[in-house]
C-alpha positions as CSV (number, residue, x, y, z in Angstrom):
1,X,-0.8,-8.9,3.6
2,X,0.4,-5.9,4.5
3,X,0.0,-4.1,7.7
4,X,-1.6,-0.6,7.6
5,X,-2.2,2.2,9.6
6,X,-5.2,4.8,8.9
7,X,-4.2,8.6,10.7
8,X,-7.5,11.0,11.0
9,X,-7.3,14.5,11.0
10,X,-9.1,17.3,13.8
11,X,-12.4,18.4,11.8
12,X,-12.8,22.0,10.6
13,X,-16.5,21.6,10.8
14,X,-18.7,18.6,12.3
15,X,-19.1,16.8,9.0
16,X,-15.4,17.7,7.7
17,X,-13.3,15.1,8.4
18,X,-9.5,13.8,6.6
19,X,-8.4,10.2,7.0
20,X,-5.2,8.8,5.7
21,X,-4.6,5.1,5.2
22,X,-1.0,4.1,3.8
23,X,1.8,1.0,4.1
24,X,3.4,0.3,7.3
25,X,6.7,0.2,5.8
26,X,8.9,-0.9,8.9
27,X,12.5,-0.8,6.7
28,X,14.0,2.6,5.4
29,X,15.3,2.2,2.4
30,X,18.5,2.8,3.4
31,X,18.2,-0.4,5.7
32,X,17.0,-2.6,2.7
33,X,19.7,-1.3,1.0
34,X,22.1,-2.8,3.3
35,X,20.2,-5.7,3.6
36,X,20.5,-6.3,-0.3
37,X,24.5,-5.5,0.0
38,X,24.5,-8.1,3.0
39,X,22.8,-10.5,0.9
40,X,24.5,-10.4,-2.0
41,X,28.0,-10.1,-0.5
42,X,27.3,-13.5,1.8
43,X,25.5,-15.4,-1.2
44,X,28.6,-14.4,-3.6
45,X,30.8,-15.7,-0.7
46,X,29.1,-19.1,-0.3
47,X,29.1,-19.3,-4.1
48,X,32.9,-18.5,-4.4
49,X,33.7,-21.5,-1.9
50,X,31.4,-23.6,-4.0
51,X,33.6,-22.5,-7.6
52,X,36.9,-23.0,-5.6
53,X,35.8,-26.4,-5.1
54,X,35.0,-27.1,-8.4
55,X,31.1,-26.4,-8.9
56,X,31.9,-23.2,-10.9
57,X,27.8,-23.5,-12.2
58,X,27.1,-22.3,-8.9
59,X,28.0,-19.0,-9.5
60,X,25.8,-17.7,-12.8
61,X,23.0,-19.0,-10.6
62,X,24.0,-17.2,-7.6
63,X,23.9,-13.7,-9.7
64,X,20.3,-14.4,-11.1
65,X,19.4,-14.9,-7.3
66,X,20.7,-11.7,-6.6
67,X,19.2,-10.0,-9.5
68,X,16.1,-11.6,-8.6
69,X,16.4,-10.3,-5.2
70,X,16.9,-6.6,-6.0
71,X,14.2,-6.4,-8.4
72,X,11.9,-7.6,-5.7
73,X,13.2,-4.9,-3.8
74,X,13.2,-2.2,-6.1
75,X,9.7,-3.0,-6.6
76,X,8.8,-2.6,-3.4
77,X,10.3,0.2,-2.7
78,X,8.4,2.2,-5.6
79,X,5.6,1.3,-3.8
80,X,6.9,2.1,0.2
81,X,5.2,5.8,-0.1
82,X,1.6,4.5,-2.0
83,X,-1.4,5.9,0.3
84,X,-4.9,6.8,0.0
85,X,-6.2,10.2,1.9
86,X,-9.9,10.4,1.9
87,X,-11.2,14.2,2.9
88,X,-14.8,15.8,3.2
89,X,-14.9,19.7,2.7
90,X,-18.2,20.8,2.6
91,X,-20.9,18.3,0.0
92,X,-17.2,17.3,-1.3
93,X,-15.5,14.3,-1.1
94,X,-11.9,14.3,-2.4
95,X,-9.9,10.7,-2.7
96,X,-6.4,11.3,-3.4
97,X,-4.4,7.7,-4.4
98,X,-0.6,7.2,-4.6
99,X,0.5,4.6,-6.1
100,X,4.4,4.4,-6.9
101,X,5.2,7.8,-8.9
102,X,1.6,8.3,-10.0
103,X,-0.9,11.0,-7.7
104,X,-4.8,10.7,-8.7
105,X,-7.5,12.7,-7.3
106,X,-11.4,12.1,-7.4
107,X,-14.1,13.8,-6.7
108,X,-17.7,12.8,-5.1
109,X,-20.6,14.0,-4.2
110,X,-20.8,13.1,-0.4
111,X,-24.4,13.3,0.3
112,X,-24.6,10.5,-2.5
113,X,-21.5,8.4,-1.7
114,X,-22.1,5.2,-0.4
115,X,-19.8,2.7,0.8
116,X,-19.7,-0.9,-0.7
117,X,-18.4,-3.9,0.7
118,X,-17.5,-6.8,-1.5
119,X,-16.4,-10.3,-1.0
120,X,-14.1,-10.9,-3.2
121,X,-11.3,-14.3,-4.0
122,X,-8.4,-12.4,-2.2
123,X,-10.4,-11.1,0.7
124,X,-12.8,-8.0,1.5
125,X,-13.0,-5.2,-0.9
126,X,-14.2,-1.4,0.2
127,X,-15.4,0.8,-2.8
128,X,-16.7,4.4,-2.5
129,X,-19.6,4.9,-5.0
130,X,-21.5,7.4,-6.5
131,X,-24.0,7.7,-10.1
132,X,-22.2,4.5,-11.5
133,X,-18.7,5.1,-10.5
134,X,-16.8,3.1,-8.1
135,X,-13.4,3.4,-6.7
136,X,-11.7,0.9,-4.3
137,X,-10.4,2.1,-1.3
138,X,-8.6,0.2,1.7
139,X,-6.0,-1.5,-0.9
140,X,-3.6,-1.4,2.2
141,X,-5.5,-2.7,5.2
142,X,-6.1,-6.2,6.1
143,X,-9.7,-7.9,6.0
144,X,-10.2,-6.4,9.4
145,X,-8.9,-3.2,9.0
146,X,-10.9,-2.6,5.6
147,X,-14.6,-3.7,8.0
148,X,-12.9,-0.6,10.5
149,X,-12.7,1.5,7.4
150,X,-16.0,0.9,6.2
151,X,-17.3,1.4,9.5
152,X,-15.7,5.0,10.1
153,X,-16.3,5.9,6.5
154,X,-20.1,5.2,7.0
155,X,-20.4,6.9,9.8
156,X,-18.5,9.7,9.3
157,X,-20.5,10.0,5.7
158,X,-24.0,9.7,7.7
159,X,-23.6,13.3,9.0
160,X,-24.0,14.6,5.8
């Protein structure tokens, strides 16, 4: 899983608080892109010197590696900027998600927000909840990370 970092903001008032949690994305995507030319140009180069000697079949399969490869990439890298910025103004509490080209923004109530913790198959699960409606948050942190979340979020929640 992916490592994540969570950046808090100064308050503008004892209970106002803005925390950020996004991807640790350690490549620019210039650099992948380089990778990916690397890549390609060296698995087209051992494929050549396969044909050459006669195991021509190697190539096709070479170039649906390749393709393979940068669609893995590309999808990632849709997904390099994807963050979650949780901020309390006031008896508000705004959860903006980014996730690839799409921006959504919900609203709670934060004296009636609480903060769920489920065990789910792929690990921990955060949710913010409020009158029936849930929304996960943490999607970026690891199992330990999401219990630090949950922690801050309660607490910073309880001054309500």
């Amino acid at each position: 899983m992916d490592e994540a970092c969570i950046n808090g903001s100064a308050p503008v008032s004892a209970a106002d608080f803005s925390l950020t949690v996004k991807r640790n994305c350690s490549i620019s995507p210039q650099t992948l892109l380089w990778l990916l030319l690397a890549t390609v140009l060296l698995s087209f180069g051992i494929a050549t010197g396969f044909a050459l000697l006669g195991a021509w079949p190697v190539l096709p399969f070479a170039g649906i590696e390749m393709l393979a490869l940068a669609i893995a990439f590309y999808v990632n890298g849709r997904h390099a900027a994807d963050y979650e910025r949780i901020v309390r103004k006031g008896s508000d509490l705004f959860v903006e998600v980014a996730d690839a080209e799409r921006v959504s923004i919900h609203r709670f109530d934060a004296r009636g927000v609480r903060v769920l913790m489920h065990e789910a198959r792929n690990g921990l699960r955060i949710a913010l909840a409020e009158r029936g409606k849930e929304l996960e948050v943490g999607r970026h942190l690891d199992a330990p990370g999401r219990r630090g979340l949950a922690r801050l979020l309660r607490a910073r929640l309880a001054g309500s």
